[in-house]
C-alpha angles and dihedrals in degrees: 000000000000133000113211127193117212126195135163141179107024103148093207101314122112117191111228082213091066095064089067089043079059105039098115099029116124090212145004117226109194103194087207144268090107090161096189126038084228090073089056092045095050093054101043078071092063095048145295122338133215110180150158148196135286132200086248094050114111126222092279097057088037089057093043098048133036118238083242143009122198099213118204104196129157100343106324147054144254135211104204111186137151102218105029102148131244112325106279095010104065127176117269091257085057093046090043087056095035086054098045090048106041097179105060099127090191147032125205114193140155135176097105093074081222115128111229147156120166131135117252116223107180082062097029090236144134102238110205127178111165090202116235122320089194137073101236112091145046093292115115098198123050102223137166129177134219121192135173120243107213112179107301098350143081111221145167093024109192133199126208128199116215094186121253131338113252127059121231111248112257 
């Protein structure tokens, strides 16, 4: 078994509170939009990092992460992927993956800042966006997940809520 912690959308902000969330996580997954190295280099302290690109991510970020991984972890395998499309009706580049491995059992996605988990039967695939973990955006809760991955299952998914999107001025 393994315990995995997800997180999007930080743009360059990192909640302390999150290194608790992820204290006993095995890995930290980050589905794109870092913003700053820093936040990168912030989690990497806590525990291993998987991570990709976001359309905000600068060259730096872009030459040190893919724009996808495809994770093969337990027994199954994870599409992890900032832009993806709405849940069932994915953008070419996703269905293209998605046809090409036909054994990815999830997708973990952010950019669009909306919590959500649901399977996806037209694709036969868990969907995962953790919502956004920063406080730039339309989102009005910070949130991240964390989930177990336990042989060829995803189990005990858990939310976390951040508190509200935006930072008071100093």
């Amino acid at each position: 078994m393994k315990k995995i912690g997800i997180l999007s959308d930080t743009h360059s902000f990192l909640d302390p509170q999150l290194k608790s969330f992820f204290s006993d996580c095995d890995e930290i997954w980050h589905a794109g939009d870092i913003g700053d190295e820093s936040v990168i280099d912030n989690l990497s302290s806590w525990g291993k990092i998987r991570a990709v690109y976001g359309n905000i991510d600068d060259q730096k970020i872009r030459l040190r992460f893919p724009e996808f991984q495809i994770i093969q972890i337990e027994n199954i395998q994870i599409l992890l992927i900032h832009i993806a499309g709405a849940l069932g009706s994915y953008n070419p580049k996703i269905r293209q993956i998605l046809k090409d491995n036909n054994n990815i059992s999830a997708l973990i996605c952010g950019h669009s800042h909306i919590l959500k988990v649901k399977f996806d039967n037209k694709f036969h695939l868990w969907y995962i966006n953790p919502g956004a973990a920063g406080h730039h955006g339309f989102h009005h809760t910070r949130t991240a997940l964390k989930m177990e991955i336990n042989n060829d299952k995803i189990e005990n998914l858990q939310l976390v809520e951040l508190g509200k999107r935006g930072r008071l001025a100093p």
